[in-house]
N, C-alpha and C positions, 0 to 999 in steps of 0.2 A: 178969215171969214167965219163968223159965227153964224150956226145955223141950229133952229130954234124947231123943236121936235115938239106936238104936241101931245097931249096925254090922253087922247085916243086914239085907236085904229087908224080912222078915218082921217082924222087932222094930219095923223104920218102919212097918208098916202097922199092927201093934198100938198102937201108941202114936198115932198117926192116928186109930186108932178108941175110943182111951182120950178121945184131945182131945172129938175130936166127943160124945163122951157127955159129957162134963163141960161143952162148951157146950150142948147139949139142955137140962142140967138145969137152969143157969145162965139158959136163954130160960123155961127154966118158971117159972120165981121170979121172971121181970121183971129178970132181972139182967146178963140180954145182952143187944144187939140185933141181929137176923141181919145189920148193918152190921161190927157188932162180928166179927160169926164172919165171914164173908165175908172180913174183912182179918187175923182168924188163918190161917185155909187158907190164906190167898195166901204168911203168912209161912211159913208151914210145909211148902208147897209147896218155898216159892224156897231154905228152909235143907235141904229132902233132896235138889231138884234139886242145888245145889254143894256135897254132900256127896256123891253120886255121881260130879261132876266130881272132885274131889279125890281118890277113890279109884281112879277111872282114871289121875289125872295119876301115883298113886304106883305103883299096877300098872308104868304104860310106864315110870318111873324104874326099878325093879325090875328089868325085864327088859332094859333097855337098860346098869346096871351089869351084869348077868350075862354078858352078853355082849361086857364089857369099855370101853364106852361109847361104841361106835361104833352112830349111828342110819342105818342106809340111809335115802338120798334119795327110793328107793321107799315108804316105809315115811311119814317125817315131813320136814317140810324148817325152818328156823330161821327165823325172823323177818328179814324185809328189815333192812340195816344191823347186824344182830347180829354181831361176834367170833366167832368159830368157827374149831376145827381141823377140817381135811378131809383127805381121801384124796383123792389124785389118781392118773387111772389105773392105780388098782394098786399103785402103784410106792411112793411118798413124802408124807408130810404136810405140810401146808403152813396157814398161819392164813391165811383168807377169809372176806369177807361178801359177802351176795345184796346187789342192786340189783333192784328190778323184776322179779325171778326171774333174774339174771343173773350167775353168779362172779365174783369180785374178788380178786385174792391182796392181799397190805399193798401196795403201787406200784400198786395199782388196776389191774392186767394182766389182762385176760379170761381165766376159767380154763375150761378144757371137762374134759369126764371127769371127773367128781366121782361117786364110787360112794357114802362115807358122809360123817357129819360130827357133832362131838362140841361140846357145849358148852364152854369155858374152865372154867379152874377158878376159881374164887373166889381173888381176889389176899387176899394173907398179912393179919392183921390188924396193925396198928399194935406193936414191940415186939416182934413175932416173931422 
């Protein structure tokens, strides 16, 4: 069964309430069992739950290109042991990873003043 979520609010809750009638009718006929619907909602919960994740994730990509792709540390912070270019004091960039919420430049040197911090880019593919 493919089931086809749209890209607003409103069109998931239509389509939610399309499902649910089509199971209703399908319990009327003997043809579902409320076991059965119980584990479509669940699916179809979990598929607009991480479709709303994924649409936030492409939002903050969005606004974080526009802004040249520098994320303030107030804002987001990167994955412990992630690569990352940073800002440091204002001044210069430098590549660091967190430890335990802690900065690291490449020589593992403790960094302080860390205002933003960008993810790498994607190394060149093969042939490039």
């Amino acid at each position: 069964m493919i089931i086809y979520i749209g890209n607003d609010k409103t069109q998931r809750k239509e389509m939610v309430g399309y499902v649910h009638t089509k199971i209703r009718v399908a319990e009327k006929f003997g043809r579902c069992s409320s076991v059965i619907r119980l584990d479509w909602m669940k699916k179809i919960e979990a598929v607009m739950k991480r479709q709303e994740e994924i649409i936030e994730e492409q939002e903050e990509r969005i606004a974080i290109m526009e802004e040249g792709g520098w994320i303030p540390v107030t804002k987001r912070l990167p994955q412990d042991d992630e690569d990352v270019l940073v800002w440091v004091n204002g001044t210069h960039r430098d590549m660091a990873y967190r430890d335990e919420g802690v900065w690291y430049d490449e020589e593992h040197n403790h960094l302080k003043n860390i205002t933003h911090w960008m993810p790498l880019p994607k190394p060149p593919k093969e042939g490039e």
